[in-house]
Structure formats: C-alpha cells, structure tokens
PADO-852077 format. One line per 8 residues: number of its first residue (from 0); their letters; for each residue x, y, z of C-alpha. Coordinates in Angstrom, 3 decimals, padded with zeros to 6 digits. Layout:
<pts>
NUM = A = X/Y/Z ~ ... .
</pts>
This chain:
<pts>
0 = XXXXXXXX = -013.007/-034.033/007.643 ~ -012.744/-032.586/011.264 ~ -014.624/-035.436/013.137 ~ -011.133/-035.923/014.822 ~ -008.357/-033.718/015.486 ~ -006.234/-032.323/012.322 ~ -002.941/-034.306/012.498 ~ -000.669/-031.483/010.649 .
8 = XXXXXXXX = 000.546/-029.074/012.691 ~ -000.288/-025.585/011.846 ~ 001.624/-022.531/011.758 ~ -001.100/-019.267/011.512 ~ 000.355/-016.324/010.323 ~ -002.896/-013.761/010.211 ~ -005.032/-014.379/013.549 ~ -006.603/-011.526/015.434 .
16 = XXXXXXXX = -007.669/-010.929/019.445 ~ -009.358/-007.477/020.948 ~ -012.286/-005.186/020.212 ~ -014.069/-005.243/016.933 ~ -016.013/-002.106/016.948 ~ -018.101/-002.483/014.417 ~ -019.552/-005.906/014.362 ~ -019.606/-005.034/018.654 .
24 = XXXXXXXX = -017.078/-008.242/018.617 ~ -014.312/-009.225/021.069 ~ -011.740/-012.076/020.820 ~ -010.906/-013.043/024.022 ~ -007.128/-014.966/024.670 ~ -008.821/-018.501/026.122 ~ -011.330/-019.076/023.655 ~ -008.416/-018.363/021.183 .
32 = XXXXXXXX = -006.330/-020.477/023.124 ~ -009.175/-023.008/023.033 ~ -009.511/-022.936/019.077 ~ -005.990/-022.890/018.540 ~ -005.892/-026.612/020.347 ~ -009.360/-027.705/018.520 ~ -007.144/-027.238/015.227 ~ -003.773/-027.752/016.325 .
40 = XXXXXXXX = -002.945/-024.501/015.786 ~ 000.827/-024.403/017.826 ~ 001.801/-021.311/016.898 ~ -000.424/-018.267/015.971 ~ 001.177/-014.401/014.509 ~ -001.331/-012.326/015.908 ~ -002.266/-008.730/015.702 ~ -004.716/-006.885/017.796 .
48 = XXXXXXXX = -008.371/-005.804/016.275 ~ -008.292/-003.119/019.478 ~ -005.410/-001.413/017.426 ~ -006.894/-001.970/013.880 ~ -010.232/-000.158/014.964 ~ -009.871/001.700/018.273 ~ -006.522/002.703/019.271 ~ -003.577/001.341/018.628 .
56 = XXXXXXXX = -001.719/002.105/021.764 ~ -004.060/000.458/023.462 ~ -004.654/-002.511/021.354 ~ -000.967/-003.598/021.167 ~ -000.283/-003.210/025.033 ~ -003.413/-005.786/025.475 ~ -001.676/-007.939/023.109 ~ 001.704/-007.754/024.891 .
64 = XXXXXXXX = -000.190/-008.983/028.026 ~ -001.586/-012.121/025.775 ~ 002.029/-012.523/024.037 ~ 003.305/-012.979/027.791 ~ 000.685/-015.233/029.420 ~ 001.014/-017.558/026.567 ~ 005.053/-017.176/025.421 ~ 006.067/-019.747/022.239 .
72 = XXXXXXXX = 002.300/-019.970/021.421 ~ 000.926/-016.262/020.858 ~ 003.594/-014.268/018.375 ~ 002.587/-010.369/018.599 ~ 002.064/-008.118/015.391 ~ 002.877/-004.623/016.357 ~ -000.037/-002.308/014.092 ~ 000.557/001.130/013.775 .
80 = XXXXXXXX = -001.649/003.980/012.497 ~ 000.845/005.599/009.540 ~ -001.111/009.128/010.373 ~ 000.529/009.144/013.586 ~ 003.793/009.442/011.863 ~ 006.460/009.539/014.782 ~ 004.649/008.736/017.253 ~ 003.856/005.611/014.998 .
88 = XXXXXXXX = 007.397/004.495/014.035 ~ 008.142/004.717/018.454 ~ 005.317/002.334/018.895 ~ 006.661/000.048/015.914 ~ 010.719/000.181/017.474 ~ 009.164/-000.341/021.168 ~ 007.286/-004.040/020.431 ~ 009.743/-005.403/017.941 .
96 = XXXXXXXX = 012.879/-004.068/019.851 ~ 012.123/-004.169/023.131 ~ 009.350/-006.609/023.559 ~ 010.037/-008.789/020.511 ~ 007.404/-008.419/018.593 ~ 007.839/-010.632/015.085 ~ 005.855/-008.173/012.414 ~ 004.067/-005.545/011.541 .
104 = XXXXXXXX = 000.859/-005.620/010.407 ~ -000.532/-002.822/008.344 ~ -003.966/-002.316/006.886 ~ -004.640/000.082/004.477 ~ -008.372/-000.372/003.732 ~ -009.060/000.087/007.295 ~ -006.626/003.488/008.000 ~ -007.742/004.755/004.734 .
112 = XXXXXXXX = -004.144/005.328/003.222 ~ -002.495/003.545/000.297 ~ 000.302/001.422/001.207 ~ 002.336/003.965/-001.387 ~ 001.251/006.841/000.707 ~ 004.765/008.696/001.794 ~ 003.318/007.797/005.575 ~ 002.762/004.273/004.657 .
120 = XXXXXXXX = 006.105/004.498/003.328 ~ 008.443/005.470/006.615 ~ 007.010/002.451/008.391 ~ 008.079/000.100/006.079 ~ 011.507/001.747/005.892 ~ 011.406/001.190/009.484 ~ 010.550/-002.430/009.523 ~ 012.808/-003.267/006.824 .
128 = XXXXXXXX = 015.760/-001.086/008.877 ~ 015.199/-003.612/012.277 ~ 014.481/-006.738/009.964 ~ 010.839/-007.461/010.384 ~ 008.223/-008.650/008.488 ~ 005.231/-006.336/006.785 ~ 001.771/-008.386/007.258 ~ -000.071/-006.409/005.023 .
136 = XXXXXXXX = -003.908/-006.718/004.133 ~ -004.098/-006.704/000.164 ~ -006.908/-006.983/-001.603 ~ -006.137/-004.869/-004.554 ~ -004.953/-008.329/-006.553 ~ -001.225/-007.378/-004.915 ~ -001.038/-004.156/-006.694 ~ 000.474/-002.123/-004.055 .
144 = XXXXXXXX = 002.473/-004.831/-002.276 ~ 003.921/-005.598/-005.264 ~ 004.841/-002.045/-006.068 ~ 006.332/-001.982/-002.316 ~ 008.601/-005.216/-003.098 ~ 009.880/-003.448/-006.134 ~ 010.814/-000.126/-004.087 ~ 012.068/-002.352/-001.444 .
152 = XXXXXXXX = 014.017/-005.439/-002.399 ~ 015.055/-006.199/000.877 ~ 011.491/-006.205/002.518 ~ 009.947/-009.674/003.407 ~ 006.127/-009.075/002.776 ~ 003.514/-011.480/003.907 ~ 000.481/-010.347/001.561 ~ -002.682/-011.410/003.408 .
160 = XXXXXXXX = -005.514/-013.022/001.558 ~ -003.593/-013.912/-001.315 ~ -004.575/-010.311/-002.883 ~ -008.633/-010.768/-002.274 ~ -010.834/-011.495/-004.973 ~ -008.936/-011.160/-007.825 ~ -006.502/-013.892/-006.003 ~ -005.336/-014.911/-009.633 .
168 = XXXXXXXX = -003.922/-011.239/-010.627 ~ -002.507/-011.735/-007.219 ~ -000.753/-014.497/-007.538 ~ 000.435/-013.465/-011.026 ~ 001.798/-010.074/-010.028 ~ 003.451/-011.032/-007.195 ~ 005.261/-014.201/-008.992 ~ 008.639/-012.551/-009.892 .
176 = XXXXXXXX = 009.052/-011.033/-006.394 ~ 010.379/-014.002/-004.906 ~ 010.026/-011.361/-001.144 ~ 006.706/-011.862/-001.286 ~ 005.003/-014.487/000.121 ~ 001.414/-015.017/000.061 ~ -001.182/-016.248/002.841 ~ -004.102/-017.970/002.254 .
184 = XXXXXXXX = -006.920/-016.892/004.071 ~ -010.106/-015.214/002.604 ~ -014.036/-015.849/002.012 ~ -012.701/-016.786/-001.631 ~ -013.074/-020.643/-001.577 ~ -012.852/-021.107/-005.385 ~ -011.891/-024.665/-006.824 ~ -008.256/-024.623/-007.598 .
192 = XXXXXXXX = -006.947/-021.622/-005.767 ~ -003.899/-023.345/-004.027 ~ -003.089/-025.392/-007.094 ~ -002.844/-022.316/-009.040 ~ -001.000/-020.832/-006.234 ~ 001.489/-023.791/-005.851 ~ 001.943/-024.033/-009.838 ~ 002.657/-020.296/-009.672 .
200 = XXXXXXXX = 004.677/-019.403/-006.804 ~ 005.367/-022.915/-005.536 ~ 004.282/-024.212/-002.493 ~ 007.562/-022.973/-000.347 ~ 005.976/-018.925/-001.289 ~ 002.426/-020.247/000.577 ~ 001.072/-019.561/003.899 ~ -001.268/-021.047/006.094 .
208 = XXXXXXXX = -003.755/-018.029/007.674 ~ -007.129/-018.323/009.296 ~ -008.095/-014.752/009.783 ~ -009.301/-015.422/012.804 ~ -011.994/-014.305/014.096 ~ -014.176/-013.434/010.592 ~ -013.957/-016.863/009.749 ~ -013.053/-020.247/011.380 .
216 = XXXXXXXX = -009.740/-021.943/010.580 ~ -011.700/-024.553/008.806 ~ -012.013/-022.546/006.052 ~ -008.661/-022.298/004.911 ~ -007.453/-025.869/006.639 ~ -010.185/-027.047/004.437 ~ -008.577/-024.954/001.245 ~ -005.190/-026.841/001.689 .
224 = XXXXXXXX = -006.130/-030.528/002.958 ~ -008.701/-030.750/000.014 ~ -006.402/-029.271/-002.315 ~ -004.813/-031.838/-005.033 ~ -000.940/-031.274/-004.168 ~ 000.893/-033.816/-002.513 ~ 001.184/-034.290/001.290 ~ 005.012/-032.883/001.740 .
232 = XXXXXXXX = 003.277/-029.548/000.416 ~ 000.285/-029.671/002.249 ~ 002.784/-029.312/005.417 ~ 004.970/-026.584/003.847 ~ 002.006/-024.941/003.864 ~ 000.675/-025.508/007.010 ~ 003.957/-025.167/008.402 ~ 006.964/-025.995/007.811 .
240 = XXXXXXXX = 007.174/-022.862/005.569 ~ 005.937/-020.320/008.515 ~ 008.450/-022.126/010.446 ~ 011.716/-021.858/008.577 ~ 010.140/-017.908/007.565 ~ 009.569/-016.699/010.417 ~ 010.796/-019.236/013.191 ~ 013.696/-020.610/012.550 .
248 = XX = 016.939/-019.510/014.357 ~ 014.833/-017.347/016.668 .
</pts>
C-alpha cells in the first residue's frame, strides 16, 4: 500500500514532539518534519510530550520554537497541568492568545485527575471562554468527554483514540453530541472500526490522528484507506474535515 507516496492529503490532529521520560524517547522537529512528507502529512496539531511528562512550561515553549520554524505546517497544542490551577489557566491564555496556539490538549490518565475533577473543569471553561478546542485523551469508551459535552454545549471536543478499547461504547455514547468529534488513532486495529464509526457518527464527525510517535501514521492511514466507505469519505477523513474544523477561516 505505501510502496509510493499516499496521494490524499492528510490533516493530523493528535501528533506529539519532546521528551518521553519514560520510554527515554525524544521526537525531534526534522525527523517529524521528515515523516510528515513520507506520508503527506501537510498539516500536523501537535502537542508537546516535554509538557505531558516533564514540565509543562517547558515543553510548550520548545514547541513554540517548532510552531515558528515551521509556520502553516506545525499547529501548537497548549497542555496544561490542571493541579497548577492559575498558574495553569496563564499558560493556556498566553499560547492560544498571544502566540496562537489552536487547542488544548489535556490528558487525564497521565496527570492523574478525571476530566470531571473541579480543576479539570476551569480549564475547559477557559478554552471554551477564548473559543478553542479540548484534545482530550479518552479511553474510558467517552465516558467523561461525553459527560463534559453535556455540561458544556458550546465546547468543541476532539476525543482522541476514538474512546480506547471499548471504541464501540465510544462511538455510541458520544453519537447524540453532535460537539464531539472523534479521532482515530489507537493500537485498536479491529475489522470494521471506521465503518461503524462512519454508520454512527458519519464520516463528517471523523478524524484522521497518528499519535505520533507510539505508533507510525501507517497505522491509522492504513485504518481509513482499507476501510470499505467510499473515496469522498476517505478524504473527509483525512482531511477535508480537520480542515473546515479547525482550519478554515483562520
């Protein structure tokens, strides 16, 4: 399938650079660069693993540096640490306000703290009050983004991985909440998971993601170009959706 360059252009909304403690791991911008091309990746939402795992101040003023050196291709993901609480929601305003930042990502399996948490809480209050997206890491089946949609009608919620390994109760509980929006990317290669996905949501609620770097875009390019949907879906998917989501008008 990849003996020659993809010819769909891709939109990846869940990518990663920086420090990766704990598998001693670092993504570093030109071999991301590099693998963005080999897919034809044009356009990558990407959050910093330096924030996720070490510090967060840090992580997201290496990404700013990336986000600069490579403007239109490398959109930054502003994460926060909710226990920070203030000092948190200043680093969230900062990179969307003043350095344009496009999302925030939040992981709650990684900060230890529900995405219902009363911290968890004020910074999406905050991202819905300056009109950015939550990329949040669900693998709960979309329990708690769902729960988060409800509270918050007028958040726009990315849920990463499709809700994990339950991706079925995912897809099902997060069908009536038409702010929710669900990316693809996972170790979860079951047969049929984008039809069901497509049939569910409908392909204009689906995301292309790579999770770069825990597994190669392959993986999920793979998901979508062997799934059986037609070819105008195959590039909402891959991009036109990101695109007119997050894109589109600026």
């Amino acid at each position: 399938m990849f003996g020659k360059k993809n010819r769909f252009k891709i939109i990846d909304v869940h990518a990663h650079i920086g420090c990766d403690q704990r598998f001693l791991m670092r993504v570093y911008a030109k071999n991301f660069i590099e693998t963005m091309e080999k897919y034809n990746i044009v356009v990558s939402f990407v959050s910093s693993l330096t924030s996720l795992y070490v510090d967060f101040h840090a992580g997201n003023r290496e990404l700013l540096k990336v986000v600069k050196r490579y403007p239109g291709k490398i959109m930054g993901l502003v994460a926060v640490n909710p226990y920070y609480g203030d000092e948190a929601i200043r680093e969230l305003k900062k990179y969307v306000l003043k350095y344009g930042f496009k999302g925030v990502k939040l992981h709650p399996t990684y900060f230890k703290i529900s995405m219902l948490d009363k911290l968890t809480i004020r910074i999406v209050k905050e991202a819905v009050k300056i009109n950015v997206p939550l990329m949040i890491h669900s693998y709960d089946g979309g329990i708690e983004v769902s729960r988060l949609a409800e509270m918050f009608p007028d958040a726009l919620i990315i849920m990463y991985h499709m809700g994990g390994l339950n991706w079925r109760e995912g897809v099902l509980r997060v069908k009536d909440f038409k702010n929710i929006y669900a990316e693809i990317s996972s170790s979860v290669c079951d047969k049929g998971m984008i039809e069901f996905a497509v049939k569910e949501l409908g392909a204009e609620r689906i995301l292309y993601g790579s999770d770069i770097p825990y597994q190669d875009p392959s993986v999920s390019l793979g998901k979508v170009l062997g799934a059986d949907i037609s070819e105008k879906e195959k590039k909402m998917i891959l991009y036109e959706n990101a695109y007119n989501l997050l894109l589109k008008g600026g």
